[in-house]
C-alpha angles and dihedrals in degrees: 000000000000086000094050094051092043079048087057110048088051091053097051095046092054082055100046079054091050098041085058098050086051094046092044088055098043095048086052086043090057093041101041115035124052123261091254085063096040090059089045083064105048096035085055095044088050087044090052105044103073088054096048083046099057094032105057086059093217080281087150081062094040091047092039088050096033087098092145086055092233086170132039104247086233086071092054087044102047091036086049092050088049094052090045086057085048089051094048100055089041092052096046089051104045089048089053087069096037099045136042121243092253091074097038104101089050087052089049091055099042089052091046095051077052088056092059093034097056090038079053096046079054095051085048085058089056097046082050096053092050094045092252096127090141082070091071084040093063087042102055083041100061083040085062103042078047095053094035093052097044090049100046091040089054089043107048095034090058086228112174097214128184118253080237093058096042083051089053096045085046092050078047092059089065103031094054095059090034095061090033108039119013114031086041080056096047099053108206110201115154121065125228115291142164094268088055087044094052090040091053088056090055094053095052088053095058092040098053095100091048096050088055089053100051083047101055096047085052104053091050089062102045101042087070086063099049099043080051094049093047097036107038106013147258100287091058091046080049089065108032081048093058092044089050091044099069089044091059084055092051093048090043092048089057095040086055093050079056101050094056089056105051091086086064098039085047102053083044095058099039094047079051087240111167124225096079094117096051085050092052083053094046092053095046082053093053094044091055095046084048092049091040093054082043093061101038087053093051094046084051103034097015094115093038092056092044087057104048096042102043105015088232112159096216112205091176144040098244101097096051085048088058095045084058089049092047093051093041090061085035103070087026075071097039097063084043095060093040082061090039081060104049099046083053086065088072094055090255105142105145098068090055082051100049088041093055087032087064094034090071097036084066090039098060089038087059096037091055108070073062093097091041105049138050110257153154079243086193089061103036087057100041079061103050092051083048094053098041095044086056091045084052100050093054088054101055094051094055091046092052092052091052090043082050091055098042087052088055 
């Protein structure tokens, strides 16, 4: 237990880290670049999502779980460098017939921020599989003295720097930690060979179910942004993408937290170790205090953050209403995927698939009389993602008790 709750707060720490150098960009992205930018951006990283999603195969998970070393960590390395490279080609070309040229060398570098970002979120599997977590610690760190510097610099020197040149710093912000942490620490030695390559097959065959999932989940929260984009406009996709944006940090703050302890719920499970199922309730506790503190501090400060982060000068109430939308559904999705994770841990995978599988289905059905009615289309699909997340979590929690009885 002792080494669950030090894995944590690793954990937490890396992504507070992590959360401020998000926030940090985010906040110069909105000063800095114009709103039409800013959309390109959002709309990119919600196009690109779904493709890194499936594509990365939940290998941080595989490699984090993987205590009996069932594959060598060069065939997760050389089989994640070849998606990326998958990811990269299927992203360039779908933005070619989203965006216009002028904003394609800011969508290569974004994508290719998204390549060592994603190679980096694998090796943190592995330092969580050999109980280095400090290690991720030290590399979200130097991202965020990177980030931090570079935005301050720009700031309180007045500078009037190029978009091209804010996009570069911010591919630098991932590259940096990636050659002098984490791949040093990782210690590649062996090149790429047949048995890699076998053993990467076999990978992808276990994590199938997992992929669709990811998918799946993906794809619900980045759909939003491109009906918005299409329907209403960049500039609204601008600002539900930023909302949504800083949701996608809180619900990664929390997965993280997940991820570092999936060496210790493993060995439990597997060493048949009881207690699982208080563990599940005491994460779904602390969920509710956390979401509970959340909203009570946007309701108070809600105006004040919008204002430091984005500049917006808010003349109404409606932007902090769908930031409480947007939490609410948040950490709806965040105890669903706690209990996604611990049925995991049982090696069911197919059920969270299905659940996320019919999720989506609902979500297009509802999204769609978007093109046909007169709407506040930000509202309206704040509201749908709210709905369908709590749908989701009632299901999950049915689904778990009957898993529980079917293990006794």
């Amino acid at each position: 237990m002792n080494n669950l709750i030090k894995n944590a707060g690793f954990s937490f720490f890396a992504n507070f880290f992590t959360l401020i150098a998000n926030f940090f960009w985010l906040s110069f992205f909105n000063y800095q670049l114009n709103v039409s930018e800013v959309g390109v951006f959002i709309t990119v990283m919600a196009m690109s999502a779904p493709i890194w999603a499936y594509f990365n195969f939940d290998l941080r998970k595989i490699l984090a779980s993987d205590i009996n070393k069932k594959w060598k960590k060069e065939s997760y390395f050389y089989l994640r460098i070849t998606l990326c490279f998958v990811c990269l080609v299927v992203g360039a070309f779908l933005s070619f017939l989203i965006f216009e040229v002028l904003y394609m060398h800011f969508v290569i570098l974004i994508l290719i921020s998204k390549c060592f970002e994603s190679i980096s979120e694998l090796i943190f599997g592995y330092f969580t599989l050999i109980n280095k977590q400090y290690f991720i610690i030290f590399s979200r760190f130097i991202r965020f003295l990177f980030t931090v510097f570079f935005c301050l610099f720009v700031f309180f020197f007045e500078l009037n720097v190029s978009s091209l040149t804010i996009f570069i710093a911010y591919l630098l912000s991932f590259l940096i930690p990636f050659l002098f942490v984490d791949l040093l620490k990782f210690s590649i030695t062996n090149k790429p060979n047949r048995h890699y390559l076998y053993e990467g097959r076999a990978i992808l065959s276990f994590s199938s179910n997992l992929a669709q999932e990811a998918f799946f989940v993906s794809l619900f929260s980045s759909l939003p942004v491109l009906f918005i984009s299409v329907h209403g406009g960049l500039e609204e996709a601008a600002i539900f993408g930023s909302i949504s944006y800083i949701a996608t940090a809180i619900h990664l703050l929390f997965s993280s937290v997940l991820y570092s302890s999936l060496h210790y719920l493993k060995t439990e499970t597997q060493n048949k170790i009881e207690g699982n199922k208080k563990l599940l309730y005491k994460a779904l506790i602390i969920i509710l205090i956390t979401f509970i503190i959340c909203i009570l501090f946007i309701i108070s400060f809600g105006n004040i953050l919008f204002q430091i982060l984005f500049g917006w000068t808010i003349n109404s109430n409606e932007e902090i209403f769908i930031f409480l939308l947007r939490l609410i559904a948040v950490f709806a999705m965040i105890a669903s995927t706690t209990i996604s994770t611990f049925m995991f841990l049982k090696d069911i995978t197919h059920i969270q698939r299905n659940f996320r599988l019919l999720r989506l289905i609902l979500l297009i059905l509802a999204l769609s009389p978007i093109f046909f009615i007169n709407v506040n289309i930000v509202i309206y699909v704040c509201w749908t993602i709210l709905l369908l997340s709590l749908l989701e979590f009632i299901g999950f929690i049915m689904m778990y008790k009957n898993t529980e009885k079917s293990f006794k």
